[in-house]
C-alpha positions in Angstrom: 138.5 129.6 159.6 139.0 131.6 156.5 143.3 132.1 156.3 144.5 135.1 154.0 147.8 135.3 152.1 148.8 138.3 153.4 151.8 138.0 151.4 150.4 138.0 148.9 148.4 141.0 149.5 151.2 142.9 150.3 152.6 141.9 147.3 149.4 143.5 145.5 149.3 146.6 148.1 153.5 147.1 146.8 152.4 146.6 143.0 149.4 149.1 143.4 151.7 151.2 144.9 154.2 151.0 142.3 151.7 151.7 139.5 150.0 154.6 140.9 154.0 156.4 140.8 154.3 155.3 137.1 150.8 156.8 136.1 151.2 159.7 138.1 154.7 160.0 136.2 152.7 159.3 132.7 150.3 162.5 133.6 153.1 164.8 134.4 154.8 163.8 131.4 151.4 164.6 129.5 151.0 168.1 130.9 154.4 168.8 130.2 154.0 168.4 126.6 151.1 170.1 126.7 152.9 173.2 128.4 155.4 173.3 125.6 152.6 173.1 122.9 152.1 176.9 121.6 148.8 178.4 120.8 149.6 179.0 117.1 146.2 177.7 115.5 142.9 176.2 116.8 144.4 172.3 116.1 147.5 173.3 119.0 144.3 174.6 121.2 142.5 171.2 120.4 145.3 169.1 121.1 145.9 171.1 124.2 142.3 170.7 125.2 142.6 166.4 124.6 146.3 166.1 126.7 144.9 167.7 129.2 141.5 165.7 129.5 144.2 162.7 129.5 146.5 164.0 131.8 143.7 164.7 134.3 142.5 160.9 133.5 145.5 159.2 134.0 146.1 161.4 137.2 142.4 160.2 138.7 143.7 156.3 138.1 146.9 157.5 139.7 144.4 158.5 142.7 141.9 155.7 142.6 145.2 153.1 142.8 146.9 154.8 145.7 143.3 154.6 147.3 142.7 151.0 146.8 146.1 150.6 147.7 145.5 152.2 151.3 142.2 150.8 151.4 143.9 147.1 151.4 146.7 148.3 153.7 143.8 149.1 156.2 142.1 146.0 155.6 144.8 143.5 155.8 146.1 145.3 159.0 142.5 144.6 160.5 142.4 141.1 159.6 146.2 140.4 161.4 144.7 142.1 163.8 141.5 139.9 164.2 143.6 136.6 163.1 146.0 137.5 166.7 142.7 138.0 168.5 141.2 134.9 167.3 144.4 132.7 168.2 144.6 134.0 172.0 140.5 134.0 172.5 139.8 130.9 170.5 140.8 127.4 171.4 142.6 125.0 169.2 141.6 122.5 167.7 
């Protein structure tokens, strides 16, 4: 039988975690300085138009993370799951 570290992954599910906060802290640090940029000439407008295409980038890998993140949650809570099922249907060896 196939045997997971499922410390291990919740290690990994913790760290995902943990990174999607810091990059959805990097993109609202982005759009801030892009709030406080003025509209004085087109280069302020272009470098408006660029901090937010980043902001809304790093905000998306913020997303994907915490989904991957709940994704492994789910999956590592099904295999305890099946791994306690298989130890009180299955007989030693």
């Amino acid at each position: 039988m196939l045997k997971v570290d499922t410390a291990r992954m919740e290690a990994q599910i913790t760290q995902l975690n943990e990174i999607a906060k810091q990059l959805d802290g990097i993109a609202s640090r982005v759009s801030s300085v892009n709030r406080k940029l003025g509209w004085r000439s087109s280069v302020d407008a272009n470098v408006r138009l660029r901090l937010l295409g980043y902001s809304q980038g790093v905000s998306g890998l913020s997303n994907k993370s915490a989904a991957l993140s709940g994704a492994l949650n789910t999956v590592m809570g099904q295999y305890i799951r099946a791994e306690e099922k298989a130890k009180t249907t299955l007989p030693s060896n």
